[in-house]
C-alpha positions as CSV (number, residue, x, y, z in Angstrom):
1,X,82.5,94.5,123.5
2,X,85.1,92.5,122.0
3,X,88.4,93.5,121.6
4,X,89.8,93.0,118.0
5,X,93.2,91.3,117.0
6,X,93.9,92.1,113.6
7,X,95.5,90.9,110.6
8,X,98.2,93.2,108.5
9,X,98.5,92.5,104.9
10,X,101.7,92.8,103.1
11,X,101.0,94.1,100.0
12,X,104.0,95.1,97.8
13,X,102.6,98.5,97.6
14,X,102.3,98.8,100.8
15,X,104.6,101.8,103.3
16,X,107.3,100.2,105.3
17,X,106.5,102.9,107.8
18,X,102.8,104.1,108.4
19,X,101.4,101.5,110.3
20,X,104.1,100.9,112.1
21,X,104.4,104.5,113.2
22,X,100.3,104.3,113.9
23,X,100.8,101.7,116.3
24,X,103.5,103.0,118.5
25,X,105.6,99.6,116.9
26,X,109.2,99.0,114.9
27,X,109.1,98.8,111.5
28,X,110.1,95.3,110.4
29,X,111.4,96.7,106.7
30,X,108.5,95.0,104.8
31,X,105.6,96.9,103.3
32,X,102.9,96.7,105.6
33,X,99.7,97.6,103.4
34,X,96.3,97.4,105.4
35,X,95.1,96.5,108.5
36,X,91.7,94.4,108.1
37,X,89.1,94.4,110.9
38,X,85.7,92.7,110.2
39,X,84.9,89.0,109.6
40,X,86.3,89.1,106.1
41,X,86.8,85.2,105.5
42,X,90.2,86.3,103.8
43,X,91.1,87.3,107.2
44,X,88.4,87.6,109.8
45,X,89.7,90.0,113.4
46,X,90.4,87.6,116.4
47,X,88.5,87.7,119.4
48,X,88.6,86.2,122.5
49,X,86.0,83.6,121.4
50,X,87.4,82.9,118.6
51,X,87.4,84.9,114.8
52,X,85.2,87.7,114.7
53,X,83.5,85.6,111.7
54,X,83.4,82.1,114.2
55,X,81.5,84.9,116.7
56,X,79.2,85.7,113.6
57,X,78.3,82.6,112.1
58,X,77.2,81.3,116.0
59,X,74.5,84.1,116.6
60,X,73.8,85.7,113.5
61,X,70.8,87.7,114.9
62,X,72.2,88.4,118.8
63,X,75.4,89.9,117.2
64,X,74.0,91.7,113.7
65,X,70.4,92.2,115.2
66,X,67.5,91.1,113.7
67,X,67.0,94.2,111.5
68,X,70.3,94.0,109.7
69,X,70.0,90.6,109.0
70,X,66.8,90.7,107.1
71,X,68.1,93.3,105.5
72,X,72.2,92.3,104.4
73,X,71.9,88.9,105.4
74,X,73.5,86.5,108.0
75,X,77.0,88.4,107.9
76,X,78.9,91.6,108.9
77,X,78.3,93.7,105.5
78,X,81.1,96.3,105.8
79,X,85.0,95.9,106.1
80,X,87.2,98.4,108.0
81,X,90.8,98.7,106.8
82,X,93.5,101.0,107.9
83,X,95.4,101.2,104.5
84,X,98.8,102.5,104.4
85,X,100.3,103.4,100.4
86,X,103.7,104.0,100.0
87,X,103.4,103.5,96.6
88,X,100.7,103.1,93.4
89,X,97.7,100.5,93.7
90,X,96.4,99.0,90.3
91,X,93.6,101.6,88.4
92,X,90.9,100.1,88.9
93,X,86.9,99.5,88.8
94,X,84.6,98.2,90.9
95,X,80.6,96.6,89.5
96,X,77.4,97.9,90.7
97,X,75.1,95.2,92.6
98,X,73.3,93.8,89.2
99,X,76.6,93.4,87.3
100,X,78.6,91.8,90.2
101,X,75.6,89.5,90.0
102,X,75.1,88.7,86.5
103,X,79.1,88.7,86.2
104,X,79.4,86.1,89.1
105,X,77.1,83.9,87.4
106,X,78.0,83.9,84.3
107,X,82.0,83.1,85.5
108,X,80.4,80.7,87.6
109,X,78.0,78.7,84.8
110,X,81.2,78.8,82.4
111,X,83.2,77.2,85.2
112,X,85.9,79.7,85.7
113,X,87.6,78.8,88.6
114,X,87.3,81.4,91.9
115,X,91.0,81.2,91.8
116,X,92.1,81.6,88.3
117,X,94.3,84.4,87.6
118,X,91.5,86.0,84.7
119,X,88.4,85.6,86.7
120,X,86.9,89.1,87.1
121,X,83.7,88.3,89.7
122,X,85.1,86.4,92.8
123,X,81.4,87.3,94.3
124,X,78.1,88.2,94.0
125,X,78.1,91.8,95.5
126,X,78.7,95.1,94.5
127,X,82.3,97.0,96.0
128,X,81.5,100.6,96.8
129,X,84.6,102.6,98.7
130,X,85.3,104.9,101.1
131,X,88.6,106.4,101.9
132,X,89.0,108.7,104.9
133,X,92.6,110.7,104.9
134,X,94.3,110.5,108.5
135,X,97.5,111.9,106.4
136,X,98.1,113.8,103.4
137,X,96.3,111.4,101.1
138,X,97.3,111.5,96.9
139,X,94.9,109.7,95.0
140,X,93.0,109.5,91.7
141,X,89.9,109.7,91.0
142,X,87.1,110.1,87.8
143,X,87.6,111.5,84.6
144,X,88.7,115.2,84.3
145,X,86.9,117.1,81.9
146,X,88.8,116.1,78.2
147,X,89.3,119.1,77.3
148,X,91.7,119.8,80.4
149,X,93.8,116.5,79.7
150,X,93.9,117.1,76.2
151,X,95.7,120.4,77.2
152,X,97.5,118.8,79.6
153,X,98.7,115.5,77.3
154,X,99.1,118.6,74.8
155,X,101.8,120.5,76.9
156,X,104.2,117.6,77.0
157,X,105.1,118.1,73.4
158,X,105.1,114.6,73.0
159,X,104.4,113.6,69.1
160,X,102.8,110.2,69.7
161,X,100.0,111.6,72.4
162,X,98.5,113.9,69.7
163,X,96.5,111.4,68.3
164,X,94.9,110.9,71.8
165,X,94.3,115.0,72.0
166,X,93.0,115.1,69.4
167,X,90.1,112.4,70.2
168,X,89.9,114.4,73.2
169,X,88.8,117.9,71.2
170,X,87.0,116.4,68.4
171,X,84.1,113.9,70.3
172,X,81.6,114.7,72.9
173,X,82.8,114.1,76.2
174,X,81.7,110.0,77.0
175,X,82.6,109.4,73.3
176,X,86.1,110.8,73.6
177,X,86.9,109.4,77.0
178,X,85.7,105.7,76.1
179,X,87.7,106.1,72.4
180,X,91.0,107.1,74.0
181,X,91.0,104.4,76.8
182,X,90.0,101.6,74.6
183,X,93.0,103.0,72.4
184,X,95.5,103.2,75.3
185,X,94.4,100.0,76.5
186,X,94.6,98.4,73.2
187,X,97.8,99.7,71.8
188,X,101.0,97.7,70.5
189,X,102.7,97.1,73.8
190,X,105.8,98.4,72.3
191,X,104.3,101.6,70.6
192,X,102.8,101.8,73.7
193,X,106.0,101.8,76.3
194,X,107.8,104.1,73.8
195,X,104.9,106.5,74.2
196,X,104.8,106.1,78.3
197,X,108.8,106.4,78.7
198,X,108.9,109.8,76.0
199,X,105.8,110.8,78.8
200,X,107.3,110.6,81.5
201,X,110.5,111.4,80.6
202,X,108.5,115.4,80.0
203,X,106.6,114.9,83.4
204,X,109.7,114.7,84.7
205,X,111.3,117.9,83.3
206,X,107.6,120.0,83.6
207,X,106.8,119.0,87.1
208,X,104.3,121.0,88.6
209,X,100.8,119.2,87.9
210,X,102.8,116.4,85.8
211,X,104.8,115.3,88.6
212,X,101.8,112.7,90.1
213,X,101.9,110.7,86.9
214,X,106.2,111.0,86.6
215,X,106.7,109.1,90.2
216,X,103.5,106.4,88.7
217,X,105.2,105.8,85.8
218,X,108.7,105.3,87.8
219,X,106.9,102.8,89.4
220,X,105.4,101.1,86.6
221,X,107.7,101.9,83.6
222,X,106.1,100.9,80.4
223,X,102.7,100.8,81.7
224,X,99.6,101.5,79.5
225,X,97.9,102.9,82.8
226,X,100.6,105.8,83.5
227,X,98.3,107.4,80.2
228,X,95.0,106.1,81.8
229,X,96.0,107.4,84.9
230,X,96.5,110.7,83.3
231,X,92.7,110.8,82.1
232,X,91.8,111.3,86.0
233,X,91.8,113.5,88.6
234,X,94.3,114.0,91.0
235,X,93.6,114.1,94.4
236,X,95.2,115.4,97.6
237,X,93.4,115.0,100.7
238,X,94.0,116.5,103.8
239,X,93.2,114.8,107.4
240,X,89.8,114.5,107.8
241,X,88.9,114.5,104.1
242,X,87.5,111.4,102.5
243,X,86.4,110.0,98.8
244,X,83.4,108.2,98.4
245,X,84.1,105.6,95.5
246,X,81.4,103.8,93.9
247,X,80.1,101.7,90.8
248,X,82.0,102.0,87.7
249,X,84.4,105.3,88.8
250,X,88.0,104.9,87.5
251,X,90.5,105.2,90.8
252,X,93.6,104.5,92.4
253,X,95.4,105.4,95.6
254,X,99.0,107.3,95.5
255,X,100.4,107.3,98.8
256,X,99.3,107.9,102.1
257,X,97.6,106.7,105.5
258,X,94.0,106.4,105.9
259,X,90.8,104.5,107.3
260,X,89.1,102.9,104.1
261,X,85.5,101.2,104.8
262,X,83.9,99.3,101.8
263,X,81.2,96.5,101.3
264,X,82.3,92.9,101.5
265,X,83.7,91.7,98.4
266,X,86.6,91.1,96.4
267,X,85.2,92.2,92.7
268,X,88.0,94.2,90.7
269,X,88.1,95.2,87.3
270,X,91.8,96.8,86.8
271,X,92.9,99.4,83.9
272,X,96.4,99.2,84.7
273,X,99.1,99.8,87.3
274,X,99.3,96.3,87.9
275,X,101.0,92.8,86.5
276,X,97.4,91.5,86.9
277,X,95.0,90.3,84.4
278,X,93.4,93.2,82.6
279,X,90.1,92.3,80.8
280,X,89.8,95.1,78.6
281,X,86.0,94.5,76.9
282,X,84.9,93.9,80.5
283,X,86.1,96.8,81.5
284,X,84.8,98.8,79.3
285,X,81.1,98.2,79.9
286,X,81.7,98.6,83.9
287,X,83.3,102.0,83.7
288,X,81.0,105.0,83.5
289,X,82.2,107.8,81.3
290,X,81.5,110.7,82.9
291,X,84.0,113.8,83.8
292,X,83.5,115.7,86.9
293,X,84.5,117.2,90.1
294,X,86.0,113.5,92.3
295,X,83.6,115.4,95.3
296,X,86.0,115.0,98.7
297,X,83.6,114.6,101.2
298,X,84.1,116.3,104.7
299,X,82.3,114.7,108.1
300,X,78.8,116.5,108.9
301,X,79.0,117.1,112.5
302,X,75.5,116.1,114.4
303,X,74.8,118.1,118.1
304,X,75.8,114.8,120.1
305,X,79.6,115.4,118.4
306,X,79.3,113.0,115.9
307,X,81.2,113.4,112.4
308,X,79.6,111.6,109.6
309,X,80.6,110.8,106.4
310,X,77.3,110.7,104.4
311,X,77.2,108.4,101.0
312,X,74.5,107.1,99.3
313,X,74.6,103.5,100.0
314,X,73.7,101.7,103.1
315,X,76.5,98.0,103.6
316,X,78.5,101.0,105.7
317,X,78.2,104.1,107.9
318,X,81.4,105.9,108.6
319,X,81.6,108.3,111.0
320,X,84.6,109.9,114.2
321,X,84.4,111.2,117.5
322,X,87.2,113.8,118.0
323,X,87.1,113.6,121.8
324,X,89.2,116.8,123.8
325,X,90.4,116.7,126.9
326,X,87.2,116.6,129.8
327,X,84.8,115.4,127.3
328,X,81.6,113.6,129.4
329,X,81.1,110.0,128.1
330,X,79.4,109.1,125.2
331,X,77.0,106.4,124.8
332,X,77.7,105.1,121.4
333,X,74.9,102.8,121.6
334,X,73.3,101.4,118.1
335,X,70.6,98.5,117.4
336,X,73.2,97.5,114.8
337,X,76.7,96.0,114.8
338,X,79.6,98.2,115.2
339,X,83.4,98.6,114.8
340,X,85.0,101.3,116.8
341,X,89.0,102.3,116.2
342,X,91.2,104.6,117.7
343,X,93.3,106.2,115.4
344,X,94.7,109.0,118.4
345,X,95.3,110.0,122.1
346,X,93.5,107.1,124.5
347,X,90.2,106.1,124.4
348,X,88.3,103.9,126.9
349,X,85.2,101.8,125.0
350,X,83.6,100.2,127.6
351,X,86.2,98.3,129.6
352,X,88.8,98.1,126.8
353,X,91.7,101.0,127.0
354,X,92.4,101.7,122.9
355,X,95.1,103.0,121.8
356,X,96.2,104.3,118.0
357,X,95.5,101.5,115.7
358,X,93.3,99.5,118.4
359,X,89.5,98.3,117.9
360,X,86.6,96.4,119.4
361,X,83.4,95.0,117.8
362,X,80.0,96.2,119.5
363,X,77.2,94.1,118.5
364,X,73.8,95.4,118.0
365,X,71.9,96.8,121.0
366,X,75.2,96.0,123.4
367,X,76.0,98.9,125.6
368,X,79.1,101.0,124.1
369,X,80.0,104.2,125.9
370,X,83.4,105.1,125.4
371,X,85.3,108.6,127.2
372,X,89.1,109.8,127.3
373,X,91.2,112.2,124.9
374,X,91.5,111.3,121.0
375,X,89.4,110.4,118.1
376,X,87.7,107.1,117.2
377,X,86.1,106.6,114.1
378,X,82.7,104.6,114.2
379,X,82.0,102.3,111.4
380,X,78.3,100.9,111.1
381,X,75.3,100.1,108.6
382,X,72.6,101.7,107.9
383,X,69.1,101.0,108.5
């Protein structure tokens, strides 16, 4: 196995502290936001012979296995972050597989640059999402039914908002949801910030189930999304619990430390939060309209000890071993590649000692037995 060296991205959003704290390491007072480990070409994990992607590209079929190639192609198909928010990511929405597709070539035939600051599809693939809570985890995620957030935008007592409850109680329920986006979205800025800053200005007196949106808006004053952001659900997640994210689902991330796994790609449709370009037509037709329960997932535990986070799509398998004290070894060995992290206690993988916040890459078939006291979560694809 190959012991990983990875990259730490400093995203403005990111906590000053969670990694840090992870890792056993001193805070250097900027945000440190994820922690990347996969053969992303953004920033590929370092190996001792060379970047995990280097390792990849050499053997495609010794280190993927045969199976996984035919199946994803020549690459690693999942990235494993840890992912540390100490404040607000954009709202945002990721394609399914056919519109990444025809959205990537259709940027591409027009000739909109990969790097230009309005170019929706930076790839071809779709983006589906897990986040696994290793902290309290605040999130957001899908509609709520309208006819709660029209009683809850009702019980500001905000003037300007009733035109938006009222759109909430008078359409059916993907009619009323895509009509009061569109108009958030597509309000006169200033109308618009008047609106948010009367908003929060209430969250802030109510509290209680307001208070979520009052510390968004403090972070983005002004912002069309603090009203879009009050169209989802709010989530807490305890350790352990986890959100499956996938094609067209409104979402954002609050604050909190967790393991996030997702498919390769970059593709990011934002509805606010964010200084970012926000293409609101495209938007519009990638976002499914549908209210319901966001569905926290909790592991499945198998009789060999394994915890598994079941979703419906196969670039990623996400699972942990909580390991106690005097557990035998376990042979964690898979025909496909793996990426196995320690997020507590000690935990031996092969000849590599992990620590919290320390991984190795597994390819397919090679012999991975691991043993000692802690959990290590398991990420993989699926078959």
């Amino acid at each position: 196995m190959d012991r990983l060296d990875n990259t730490v991205r400093p995203y403005a959003w990111g906590s000053t502290t969670a990694i840090p704290a992870l890792l056993g390491t001193e805070p250097t007072g900027e945000p440190q936001a994820e922690m990347w480990m996969g053969a992303h070409p953004g920033a590929p994990s370092r190996t001792g012979r060379g970047t995990l992607a280097e390792v990849v590209d050499a053997a495609p079929e010794r280190e993927l296995g045969a199976a996984s190639v035919a199946k994803f192609g020549p690459r690693l198909p999942f990235l494993l972050k840890l992912l540390a928010a100490g404040a607000p990511l954009s709202l945002q929405v990721h394609p399914d597989l056919a519109q990444a597709r025809a959205g990537y070539e259709d940027e591409e035939r027009r000739g909109v640059p990969l790097d230009a600051p309005h170019r929706n599809y930076k790839d071809a693939n779709h983006k589906p999402e897990l986040i696994c809570a290793l902290t309290e985890f605040d999130g957001l995620c899908g509609f709520r039914p309208p006819a709660e957030t029209a009683d809850l935008l009702d019980g500001l007592g905000v003037a300007s908002l009733k035109p938006y409850v009222d759109l909430l109680r008078a359409h059916p329920e993907d009619a009323a949801l895509r009509e009061v986006l569109t108009a958030v979205l597509t309000a006169d800025p200033e109308e618009m910030s008047r609106t948010v800053t009367e908003t929060v200005a209430a969250c802030d007196r109510l509290g209680g189930a307001y208070a979520p949106y009052a510390d968004i808006a403090h972070h983005y004053p002004g912002d069309p999304g603090v009203l879009a952001a009050m169209l989802l659900n709010h989530v807490r997640l305890q350790p352990g619990e986890a959100l499956y994210l996938g094609a067209g689902i409104p979402h954002a991330y609050l604050n909190g430390l967790g393991v996030e796994i997702m498919a390769n790609s970059d593709n990011v449709l934002r509805c606010g939060l964010t200084p970012k370009h926000v293409d609101v037509p495209e938007l519009l037709r990638i976002v499914r309209f549908e209210a319901g329960d966001p569905g926290v997932l909790r592991p499945e535990a198998s009789p060999d000890g394994e915890e598994v986070y079941e979703t419906p799509i196969d670039e990623f398998r996400l699972s942990r071993h909580v390991l106690p004290e005097g557990t035998a070894a376990r042979d964690l060995t898979l025909p496909t590649p793996q990426i196995l992290l320690c997020t507590a206690g000690t935990v031996r993988a092969g000849e590599h000692e992990l620590t919290p916040g320390q991984s190795v890459f597994a390819a397919a078939g090679e012999k991975a037995e691991v043993s000692g006291t802690g959990t290590l979560f398991r990420a993989t694809v699926l078959l």
